[in-house]
C-alpha positions, -999 to 999 in steps of 0.1 A, spaced: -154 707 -217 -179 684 -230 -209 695 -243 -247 677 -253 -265 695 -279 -300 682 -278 -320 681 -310 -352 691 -323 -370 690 -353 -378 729 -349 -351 744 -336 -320 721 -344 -303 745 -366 -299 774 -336 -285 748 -313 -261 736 -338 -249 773 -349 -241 788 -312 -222 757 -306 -202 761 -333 -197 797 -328 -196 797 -287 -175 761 -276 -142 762 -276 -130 741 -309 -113 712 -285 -147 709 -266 -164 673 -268 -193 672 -286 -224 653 -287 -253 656 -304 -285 637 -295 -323 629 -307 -353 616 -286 -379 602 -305 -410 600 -282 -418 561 -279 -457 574 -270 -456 578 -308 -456 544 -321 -484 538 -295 -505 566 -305 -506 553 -341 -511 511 -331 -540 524 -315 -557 546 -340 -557 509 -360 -571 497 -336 -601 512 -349 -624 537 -334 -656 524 -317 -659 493 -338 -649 507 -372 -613 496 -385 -595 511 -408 -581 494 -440 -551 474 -440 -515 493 -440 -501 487 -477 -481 457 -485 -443 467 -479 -451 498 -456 -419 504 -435 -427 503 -399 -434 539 -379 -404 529 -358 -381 526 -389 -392 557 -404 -386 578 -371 -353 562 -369 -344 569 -401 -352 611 -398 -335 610 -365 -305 598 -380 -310 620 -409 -311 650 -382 -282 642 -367 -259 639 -399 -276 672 -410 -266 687 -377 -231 670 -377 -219 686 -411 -235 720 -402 -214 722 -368 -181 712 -392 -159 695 -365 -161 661 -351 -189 647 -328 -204 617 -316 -242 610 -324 -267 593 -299 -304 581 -310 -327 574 -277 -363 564 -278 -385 570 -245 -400 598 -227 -380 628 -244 -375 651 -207 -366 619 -195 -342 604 -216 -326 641 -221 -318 646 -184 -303 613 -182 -282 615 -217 -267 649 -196 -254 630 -169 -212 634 -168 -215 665 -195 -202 700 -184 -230 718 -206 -267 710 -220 -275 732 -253 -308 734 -262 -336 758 -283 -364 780 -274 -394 796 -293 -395 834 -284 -391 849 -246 -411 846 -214 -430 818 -201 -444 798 -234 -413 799 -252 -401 763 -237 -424 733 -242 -431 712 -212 -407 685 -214 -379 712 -224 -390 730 -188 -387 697 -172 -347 696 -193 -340 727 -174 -357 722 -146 -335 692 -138 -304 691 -157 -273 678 -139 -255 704 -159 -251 736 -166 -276 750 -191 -272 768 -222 -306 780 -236 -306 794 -278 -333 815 -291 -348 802 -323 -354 826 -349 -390 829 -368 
C-alpha cells in the first residue's frame, strides 16, 4: 500500500498519529505540504501601496516570504516525519493547494487528510475539492480541539 498523508498547519498532528496507528508498518509513506503560491502575491501587492500611500521599505537583510514559507514547510514535514517514527519520503509543492493535492495523489492507494469537527463546515473548501476528486481512496481524521 502506499499512502499520501497531506499536511496542514492545523491539523498535521491527527493525520500523522492515525497513520501511524492504522497503516500497516511495510506501507509507503509520504508526507506532503502545499504552500499556497496566492501568498507571496497577496503580500507583493499590499507593497504595492494602498491608493497612493507606500509603505516603508522591507529591512535590509529581510529573508524573502518565499524562503520563510519554505523553510516552516520543511520544518512541518520533519516534525511530522519523527512523530510517525518509520521511514518516509517528504514532498514540498507550491501552487493552488486542492490542486496540487489531487495531483500529488495520482498512483497512491490512499489520501489521509484532517477535518475540524462533523457535518458540512468541518472541511475547508479546497479540502472539499481534495475529496471531491481524489484519484484515491480517502481517509478522512477528526482533529481534536
Amino acid at each position: 500500500m502506499r499512502a499520501l498523508l497531506w499536511l496542514t498547519e492545523d491539523g498535521w498532528e491527527a493525520t500523522v498519529d492515525a497513520a501511524r496507528s492504522l497503516l500497516a508498518p511495510d506501507a509507503a509513506i509520504e508526507l506532503l505540504h502545499v504552500s499556497p503560491a496566492d501568498v507571496e502575491e497577496v503580500a507583493h501587492g499590499a507593497r504595492a501601496g494602498l491608493l497612493g500611500r507606500r509603505p516603508p521599505p522591507p529591512p535590509p537583510k529581510a529573508p524573502p516570504l518565499r524562503a520563510i514559507s519554505d523553510e516552516e514547510a520543511a520544518a512541518l514535514l520533519a516534525d511530522a516525519a519523527a512523530r510517525l517514527q518509520r521511514p518516509v519520503e517528504r514532498e514540498q509543492r507550491r501552487g493552488r493547494v486542492e490542486h496540487e493535492v489531487v495531483n500529488a495523489a495520482h498512483g497512491f492507494d490512499l489520501l489521509v487528510l484532517s477535518r475540524a469537527g462533523t457535518g458540512p463546515h468541518s472541511l475547508t473548501p479546497p479540502a472539499r475539492f481534495v475529496v471531491d476528486h481524489a484519484p484515491c481512496d480517502v481517509l478522512l481524521v477528526q482533529r481534536s480541539g
